[in-house]
C-alpha positions in Angstrom: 89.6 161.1 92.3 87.1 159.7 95.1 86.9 155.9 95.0 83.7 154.0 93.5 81.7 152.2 96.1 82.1 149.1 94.2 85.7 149.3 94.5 85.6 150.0 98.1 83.3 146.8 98.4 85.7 144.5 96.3 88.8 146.3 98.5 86.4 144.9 101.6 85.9 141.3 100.7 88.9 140.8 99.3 90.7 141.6 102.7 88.0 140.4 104.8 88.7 137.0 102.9 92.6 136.7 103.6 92.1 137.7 106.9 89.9 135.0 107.3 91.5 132.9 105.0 94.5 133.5 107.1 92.8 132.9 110.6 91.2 129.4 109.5 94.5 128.1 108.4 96.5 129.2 111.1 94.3 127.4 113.9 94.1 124.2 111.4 97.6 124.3 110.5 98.3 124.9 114.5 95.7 122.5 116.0 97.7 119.9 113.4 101.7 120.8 114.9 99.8 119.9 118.5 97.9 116.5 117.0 101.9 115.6 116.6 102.6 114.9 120.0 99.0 114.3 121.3 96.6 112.3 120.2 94.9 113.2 116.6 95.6 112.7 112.7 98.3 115.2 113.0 100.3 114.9 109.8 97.0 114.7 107.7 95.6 118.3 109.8 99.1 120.1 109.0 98.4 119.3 105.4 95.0 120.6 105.2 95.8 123.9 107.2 98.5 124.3 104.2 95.9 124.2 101.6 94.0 126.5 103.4 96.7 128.7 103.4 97.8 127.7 100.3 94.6 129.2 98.6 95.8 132.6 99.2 99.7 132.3 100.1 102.6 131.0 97.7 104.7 130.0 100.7 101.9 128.2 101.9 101.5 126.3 98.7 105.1 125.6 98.5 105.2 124.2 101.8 101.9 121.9 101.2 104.1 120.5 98.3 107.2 119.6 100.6 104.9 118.4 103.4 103.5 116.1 100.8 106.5 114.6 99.7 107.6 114.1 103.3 104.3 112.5 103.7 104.8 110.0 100.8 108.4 108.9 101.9 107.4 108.3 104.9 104.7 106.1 103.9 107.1 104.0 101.6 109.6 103.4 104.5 106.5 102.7 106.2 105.9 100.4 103.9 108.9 98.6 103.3 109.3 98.2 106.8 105.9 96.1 106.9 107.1 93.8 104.4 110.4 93.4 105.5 108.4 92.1 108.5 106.5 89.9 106.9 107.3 85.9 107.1 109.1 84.8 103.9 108.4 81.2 102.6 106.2 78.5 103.8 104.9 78.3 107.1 105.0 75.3 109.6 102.0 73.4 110.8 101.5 74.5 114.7 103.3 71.2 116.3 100.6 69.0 117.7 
């Protein structure tokens, strides 16, 4: 049985589409693991190239969930650590 052009279209985009799908994410998801140690947003690049890849991967998608918990912890010890900082009670006038 010969295949339908319209399948052979659909068999097309839909591989055309991960491939791409799969080059986009890898460079984001890359260009974000080099923003780590030089200068960039690198924590919030390595999440997006994970959604990229997530759109079409389950490991990917499974990995942008861990990063954003990782993400979130380290924002509350971020946090915490502020505060702890933080002068506790009244301050004193600047002596005159």
């Amino acid at each position: 049985m010969a295949a339908q052009p319209r399948d052979v279209v659909a068999f097309i985009l839909r591989n055309t589409r991960r491939v791409a799908v799969s080059i986009v994410g890898g460079a984001v998801l890359l260009a974000g693991l080099a923003m780590l140690v030089l200068p960039g947003p690198g924590f919030l690049v390595v999440v997006l190239g994970f959604a990229i890849l997530g759109t079409e991967y389950a490991w990917a998608a499974a990995a942008l969930a861990r990063t954003k918990k990782a993400t979130d912890r380290a924002g509350q010890a971020a946090t915490r650590a502020a505060r702890s900082l933080r002068p506790r009670g009244r301050r004193r006038p600047p002596p005159t």
